[in-house]
VMD Tcl script that builds the backbone (N, CA, C; Angstrom):
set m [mol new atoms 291]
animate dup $m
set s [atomselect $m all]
$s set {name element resname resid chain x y z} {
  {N N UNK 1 A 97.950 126.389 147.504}
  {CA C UNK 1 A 96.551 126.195 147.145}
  {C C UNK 1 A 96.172 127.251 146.112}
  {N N UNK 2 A 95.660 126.733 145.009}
  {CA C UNK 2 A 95.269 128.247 143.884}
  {C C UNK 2 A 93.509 128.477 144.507}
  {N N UNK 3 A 93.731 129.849 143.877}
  {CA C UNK 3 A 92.865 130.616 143.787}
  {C C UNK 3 A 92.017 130.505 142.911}
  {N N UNK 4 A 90.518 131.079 143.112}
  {CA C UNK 4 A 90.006 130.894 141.761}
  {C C UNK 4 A 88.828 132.590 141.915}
  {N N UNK 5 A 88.258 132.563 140.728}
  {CA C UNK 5 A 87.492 133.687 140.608}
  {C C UNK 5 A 86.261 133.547 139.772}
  {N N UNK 6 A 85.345 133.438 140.069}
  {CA C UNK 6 A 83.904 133.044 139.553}
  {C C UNK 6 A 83.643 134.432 138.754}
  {N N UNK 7 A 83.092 134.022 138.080}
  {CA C UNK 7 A 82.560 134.948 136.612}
  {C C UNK 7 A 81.279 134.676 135.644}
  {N N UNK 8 A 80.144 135.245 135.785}
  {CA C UNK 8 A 79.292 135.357 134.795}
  {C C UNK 8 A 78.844 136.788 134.369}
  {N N UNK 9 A 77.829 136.095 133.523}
  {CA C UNK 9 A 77.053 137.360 132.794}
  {C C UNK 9 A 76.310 138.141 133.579}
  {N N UNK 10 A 75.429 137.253 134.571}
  {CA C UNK 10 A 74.512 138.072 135.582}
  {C C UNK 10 A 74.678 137.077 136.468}
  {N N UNK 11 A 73.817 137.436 137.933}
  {CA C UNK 11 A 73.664 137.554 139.318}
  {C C UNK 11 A 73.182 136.195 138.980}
  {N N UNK 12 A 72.198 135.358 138.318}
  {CA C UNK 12 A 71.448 134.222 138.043}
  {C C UNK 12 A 72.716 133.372 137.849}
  {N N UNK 13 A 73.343 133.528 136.662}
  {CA C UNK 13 A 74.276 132.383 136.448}
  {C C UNK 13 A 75.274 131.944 137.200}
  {N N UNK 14 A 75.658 133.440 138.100}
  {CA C UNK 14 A 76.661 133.158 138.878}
  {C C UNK 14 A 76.546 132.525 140.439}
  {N N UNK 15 A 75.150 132.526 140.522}
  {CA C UNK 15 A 74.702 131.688 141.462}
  {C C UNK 15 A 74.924 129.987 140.987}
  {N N UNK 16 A 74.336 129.866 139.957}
  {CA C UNK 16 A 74.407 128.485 139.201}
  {C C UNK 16 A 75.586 128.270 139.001}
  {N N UNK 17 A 76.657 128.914 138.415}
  {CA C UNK 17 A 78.254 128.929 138.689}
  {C C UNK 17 A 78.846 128.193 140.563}
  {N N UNK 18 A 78.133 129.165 141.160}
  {CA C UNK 18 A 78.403 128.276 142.393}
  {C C UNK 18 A 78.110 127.428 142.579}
  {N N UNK 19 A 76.653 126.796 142.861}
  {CA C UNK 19 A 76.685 126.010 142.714}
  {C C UNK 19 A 77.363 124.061 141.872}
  {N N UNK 20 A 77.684 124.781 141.279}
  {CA C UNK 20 A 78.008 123.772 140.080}
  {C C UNK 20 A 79.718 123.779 140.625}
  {N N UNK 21 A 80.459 124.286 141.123}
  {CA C UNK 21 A 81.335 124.206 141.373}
  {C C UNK 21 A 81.711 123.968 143.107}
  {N N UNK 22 A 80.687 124.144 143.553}
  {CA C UNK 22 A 80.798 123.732 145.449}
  {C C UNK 22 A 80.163 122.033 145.220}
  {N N UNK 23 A 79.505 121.616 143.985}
  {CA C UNK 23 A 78.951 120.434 144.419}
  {C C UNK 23 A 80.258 119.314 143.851}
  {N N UNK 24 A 80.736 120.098 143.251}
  {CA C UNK 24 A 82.398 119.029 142.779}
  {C C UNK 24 A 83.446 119.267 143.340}
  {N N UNK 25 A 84.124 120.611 144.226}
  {CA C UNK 25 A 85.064 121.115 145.267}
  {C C UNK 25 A 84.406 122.587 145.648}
  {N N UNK 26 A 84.131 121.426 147.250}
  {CA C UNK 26 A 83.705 122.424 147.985}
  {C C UNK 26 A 84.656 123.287 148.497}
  {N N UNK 27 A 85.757 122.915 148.332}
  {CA C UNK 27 A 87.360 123.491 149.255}
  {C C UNK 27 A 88.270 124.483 148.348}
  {N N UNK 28 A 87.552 124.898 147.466}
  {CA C UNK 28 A 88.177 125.920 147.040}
  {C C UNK 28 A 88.837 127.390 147.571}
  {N N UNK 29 A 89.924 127.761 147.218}
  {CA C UNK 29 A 89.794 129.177 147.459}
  {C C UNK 29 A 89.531 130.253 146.763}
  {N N UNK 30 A 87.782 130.659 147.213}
  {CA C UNK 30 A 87.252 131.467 146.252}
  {C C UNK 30 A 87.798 133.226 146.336}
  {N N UNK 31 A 88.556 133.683 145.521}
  {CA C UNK 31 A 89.313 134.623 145.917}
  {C C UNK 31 A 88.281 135.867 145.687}
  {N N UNK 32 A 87.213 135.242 144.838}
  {CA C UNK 32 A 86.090 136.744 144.327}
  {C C UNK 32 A 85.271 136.164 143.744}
  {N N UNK 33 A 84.077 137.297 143.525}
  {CA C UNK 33 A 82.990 136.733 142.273}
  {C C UNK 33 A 82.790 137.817 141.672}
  {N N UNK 34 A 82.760 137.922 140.357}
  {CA C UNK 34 A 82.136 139.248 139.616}
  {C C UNK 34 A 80.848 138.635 138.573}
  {N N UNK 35 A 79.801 139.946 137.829}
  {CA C UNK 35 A 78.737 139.481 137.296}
  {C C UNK 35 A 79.158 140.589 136.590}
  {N N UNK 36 A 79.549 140.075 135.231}
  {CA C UNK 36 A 79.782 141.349 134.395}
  {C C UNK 36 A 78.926 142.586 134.094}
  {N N UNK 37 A 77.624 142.374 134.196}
  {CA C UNK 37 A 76.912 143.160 133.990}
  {C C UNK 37 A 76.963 144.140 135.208}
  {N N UNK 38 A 77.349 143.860 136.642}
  {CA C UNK 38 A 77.367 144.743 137.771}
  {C C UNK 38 A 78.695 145.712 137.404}
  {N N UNK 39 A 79.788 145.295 136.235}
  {CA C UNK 39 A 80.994 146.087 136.187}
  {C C UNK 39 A 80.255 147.306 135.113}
  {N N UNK 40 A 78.988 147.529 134.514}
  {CA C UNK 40 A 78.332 148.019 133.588}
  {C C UNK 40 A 79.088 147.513 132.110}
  {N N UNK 41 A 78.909 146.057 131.956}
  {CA C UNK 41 A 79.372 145.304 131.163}
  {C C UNK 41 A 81.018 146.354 130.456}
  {N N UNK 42 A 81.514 146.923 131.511}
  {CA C UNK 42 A 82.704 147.429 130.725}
  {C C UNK 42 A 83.988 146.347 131.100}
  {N N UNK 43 A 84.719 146.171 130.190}
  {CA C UNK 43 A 86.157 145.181 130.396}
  {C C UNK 43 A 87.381 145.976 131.173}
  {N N UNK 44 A 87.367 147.094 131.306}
  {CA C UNK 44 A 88.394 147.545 132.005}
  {C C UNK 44 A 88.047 147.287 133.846}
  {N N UNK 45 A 87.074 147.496 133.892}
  {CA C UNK 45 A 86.583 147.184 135.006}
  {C C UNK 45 A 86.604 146.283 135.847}
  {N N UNK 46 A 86.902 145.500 135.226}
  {CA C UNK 46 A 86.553 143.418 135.023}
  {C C UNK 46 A 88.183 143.628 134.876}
  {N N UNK 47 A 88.874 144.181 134.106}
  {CA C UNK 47 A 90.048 143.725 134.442}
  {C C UNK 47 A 90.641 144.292 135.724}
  {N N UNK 48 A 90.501 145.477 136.118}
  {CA C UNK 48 A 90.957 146.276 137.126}
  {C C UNK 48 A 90.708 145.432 138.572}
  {N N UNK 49 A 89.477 144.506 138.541}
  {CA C UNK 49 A 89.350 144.140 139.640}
  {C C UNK 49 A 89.653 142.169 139.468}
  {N N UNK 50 A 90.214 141.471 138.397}
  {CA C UNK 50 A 90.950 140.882 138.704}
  {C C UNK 50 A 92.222 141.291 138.878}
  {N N UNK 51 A 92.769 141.872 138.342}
  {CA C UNK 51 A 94.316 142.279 138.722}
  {C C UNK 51 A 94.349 142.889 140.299}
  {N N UNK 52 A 93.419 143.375 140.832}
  {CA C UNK 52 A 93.396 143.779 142.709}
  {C C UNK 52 A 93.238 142.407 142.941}
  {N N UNK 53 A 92.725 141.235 142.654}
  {CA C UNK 53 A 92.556 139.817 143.468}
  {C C UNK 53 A 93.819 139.406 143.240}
  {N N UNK 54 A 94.111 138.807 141.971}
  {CA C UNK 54 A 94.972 138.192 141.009}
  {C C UNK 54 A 94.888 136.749 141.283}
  {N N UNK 55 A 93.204 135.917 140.697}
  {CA C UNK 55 A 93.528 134.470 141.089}
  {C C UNK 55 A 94.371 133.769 140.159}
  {N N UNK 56 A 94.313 132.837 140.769}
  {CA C UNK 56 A 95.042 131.368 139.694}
  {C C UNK 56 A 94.256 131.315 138.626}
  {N N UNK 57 A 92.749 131.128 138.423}
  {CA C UNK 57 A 92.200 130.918 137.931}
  {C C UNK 57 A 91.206 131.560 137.697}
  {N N UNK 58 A 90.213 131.753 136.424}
  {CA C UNK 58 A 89.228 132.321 136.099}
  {C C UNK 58 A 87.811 131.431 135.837}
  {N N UNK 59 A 87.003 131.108 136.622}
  {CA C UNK 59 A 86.279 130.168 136.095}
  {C C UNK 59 A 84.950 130.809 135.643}
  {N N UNK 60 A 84.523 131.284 134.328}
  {CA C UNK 60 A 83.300 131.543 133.743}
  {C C UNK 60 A 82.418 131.005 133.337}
  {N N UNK 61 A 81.619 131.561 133.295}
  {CA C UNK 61 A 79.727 131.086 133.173}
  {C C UNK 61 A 79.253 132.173 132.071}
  {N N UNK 62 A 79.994 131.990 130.903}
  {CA C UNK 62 A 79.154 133.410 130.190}
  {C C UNK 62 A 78.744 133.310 128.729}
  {N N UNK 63 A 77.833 133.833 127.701}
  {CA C UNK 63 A 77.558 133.298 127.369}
  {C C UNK 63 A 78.798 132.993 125.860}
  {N N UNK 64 A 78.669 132.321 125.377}
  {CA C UNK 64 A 79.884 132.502 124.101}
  {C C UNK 64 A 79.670 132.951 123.222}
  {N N UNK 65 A 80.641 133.825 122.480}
  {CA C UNK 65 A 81.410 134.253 122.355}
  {C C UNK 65 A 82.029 135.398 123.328}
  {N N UNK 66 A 81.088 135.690 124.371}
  {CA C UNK 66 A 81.658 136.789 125.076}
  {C C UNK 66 A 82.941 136.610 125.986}
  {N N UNK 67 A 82.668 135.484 126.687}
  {CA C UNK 67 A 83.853 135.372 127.177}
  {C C UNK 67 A 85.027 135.159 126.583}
  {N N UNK 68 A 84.847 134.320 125.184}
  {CA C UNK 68 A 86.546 134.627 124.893}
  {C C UNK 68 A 86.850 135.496 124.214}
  {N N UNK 69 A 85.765 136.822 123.603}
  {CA C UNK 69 A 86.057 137.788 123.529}
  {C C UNK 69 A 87.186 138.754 124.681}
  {N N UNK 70 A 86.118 138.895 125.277}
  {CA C UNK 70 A 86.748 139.311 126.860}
  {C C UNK 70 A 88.477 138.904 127.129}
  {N N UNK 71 A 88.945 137.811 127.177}
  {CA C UNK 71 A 89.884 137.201 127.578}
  {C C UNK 71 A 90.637 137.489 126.503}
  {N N UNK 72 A 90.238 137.239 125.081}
  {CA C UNK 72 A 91.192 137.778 123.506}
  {C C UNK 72 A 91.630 139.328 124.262}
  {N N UNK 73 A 90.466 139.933 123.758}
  {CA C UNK 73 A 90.860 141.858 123.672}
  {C C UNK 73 A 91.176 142.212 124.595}
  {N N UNK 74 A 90.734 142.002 125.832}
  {CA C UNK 74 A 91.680 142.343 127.552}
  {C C UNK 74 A 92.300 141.760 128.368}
  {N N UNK 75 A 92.421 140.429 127.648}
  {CA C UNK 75 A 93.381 139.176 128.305}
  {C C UNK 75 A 94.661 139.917 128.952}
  {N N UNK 76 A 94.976 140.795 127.578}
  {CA C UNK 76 A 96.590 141.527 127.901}
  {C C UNK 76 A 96.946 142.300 129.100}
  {N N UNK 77 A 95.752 143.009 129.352}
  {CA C UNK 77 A 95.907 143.949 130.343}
  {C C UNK 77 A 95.912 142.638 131.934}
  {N N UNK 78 A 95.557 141.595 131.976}
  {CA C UNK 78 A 95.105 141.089 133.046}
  {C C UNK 78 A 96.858 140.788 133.423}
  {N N UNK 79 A 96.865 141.336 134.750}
  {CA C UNK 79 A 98.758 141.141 134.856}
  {C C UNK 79 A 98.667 139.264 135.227}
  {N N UNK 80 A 98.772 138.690 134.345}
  {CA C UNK 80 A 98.684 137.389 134.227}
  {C C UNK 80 A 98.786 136.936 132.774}
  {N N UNK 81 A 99.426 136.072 131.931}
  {CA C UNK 81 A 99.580 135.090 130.970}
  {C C UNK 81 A 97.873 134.067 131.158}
  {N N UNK 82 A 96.835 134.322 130.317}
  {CA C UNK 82 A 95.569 133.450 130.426}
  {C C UNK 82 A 95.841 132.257 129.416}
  {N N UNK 83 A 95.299 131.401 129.732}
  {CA C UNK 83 A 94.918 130.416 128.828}
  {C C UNK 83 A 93.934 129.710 128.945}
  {N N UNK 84 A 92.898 129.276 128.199}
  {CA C UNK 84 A 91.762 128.814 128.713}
  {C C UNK 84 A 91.467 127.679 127.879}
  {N N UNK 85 A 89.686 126.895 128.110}
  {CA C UNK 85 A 89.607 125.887 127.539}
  {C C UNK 85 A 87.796 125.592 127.895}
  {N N UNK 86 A 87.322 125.226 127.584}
  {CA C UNK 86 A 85.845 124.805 127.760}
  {C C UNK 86 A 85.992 124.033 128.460}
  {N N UNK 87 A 84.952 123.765 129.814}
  {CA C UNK 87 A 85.019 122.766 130.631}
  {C C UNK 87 A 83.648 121.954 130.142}
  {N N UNK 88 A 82.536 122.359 129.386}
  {CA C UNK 88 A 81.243 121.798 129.740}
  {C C UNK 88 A 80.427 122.702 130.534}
  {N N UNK 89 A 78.604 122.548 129.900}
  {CA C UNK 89 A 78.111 123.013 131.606}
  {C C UNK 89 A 78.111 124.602 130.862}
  {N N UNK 90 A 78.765 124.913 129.836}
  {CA C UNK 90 A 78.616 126.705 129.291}
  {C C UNK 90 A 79.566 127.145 129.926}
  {N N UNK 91 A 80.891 126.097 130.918}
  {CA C UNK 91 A 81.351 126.274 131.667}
  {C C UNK 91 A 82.712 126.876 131.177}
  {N N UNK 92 A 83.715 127.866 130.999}
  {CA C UNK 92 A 85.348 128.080 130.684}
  {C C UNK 92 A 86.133 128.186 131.820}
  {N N UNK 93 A 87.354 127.422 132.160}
  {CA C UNK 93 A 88.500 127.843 132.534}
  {C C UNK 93 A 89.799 129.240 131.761}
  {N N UNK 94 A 90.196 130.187 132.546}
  {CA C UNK 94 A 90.903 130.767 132.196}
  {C C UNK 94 A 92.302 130.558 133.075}
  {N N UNK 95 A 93.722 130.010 133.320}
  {CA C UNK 95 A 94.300 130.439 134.145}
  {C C UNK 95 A 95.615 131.152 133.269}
  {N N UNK 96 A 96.482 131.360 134.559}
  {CA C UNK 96 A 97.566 132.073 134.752}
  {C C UNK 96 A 98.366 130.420 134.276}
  {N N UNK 97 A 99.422 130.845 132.919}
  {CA C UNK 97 A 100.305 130.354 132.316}
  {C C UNK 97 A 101.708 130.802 132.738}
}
mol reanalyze $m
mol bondsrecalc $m
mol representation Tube
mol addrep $m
């Protein structure tokens, strides 16, 4: 069963992130949630604490360009191969390749 890891900008979206993703699979395994702004919008931070989870997946709520900023410049450090894709919804997938 993969993992997944919820991700937005703030506490608001990432509520709406849940939502939006319990009303299409409720049976996920949610391995974490982060709100970038609670990491004090720093990327090492954000990476440090996916690499302690290490999901399958990254599913973000943020706004764009930031997230694939994020995933470009610290993708590397994430001990995982990312690849991602727009789902809709402001919605991105990131997983483990």
């Amino acid at each position: 069963r993969n993992s997944v890891y919820l991700l937005a900008d703030t506490q608001d979206n990432l509520e709406v992130l849940g939502e939006i993703v319990s009303e299409y699979q409720e049976n996920l395994l949610i391995k974490g949630c982060g709100v970038y702004e609670d990491f004090g919008c720093q990327p090492e931070r954000l990476v440090n604490n996916l690499n302690d989870l290490a999901p399958d997946v990254v599913i973000s709520r943020m706004p764009w360009p930031t997230d694939v900023h994020l995933m470009h410049d610290y993708g590397h450090f994430v001990n995982a191969e990312l690849s991602g894709r727009g789902a809709g919804a402001g919605i991105r997938l990131f997983w483990r390749v």
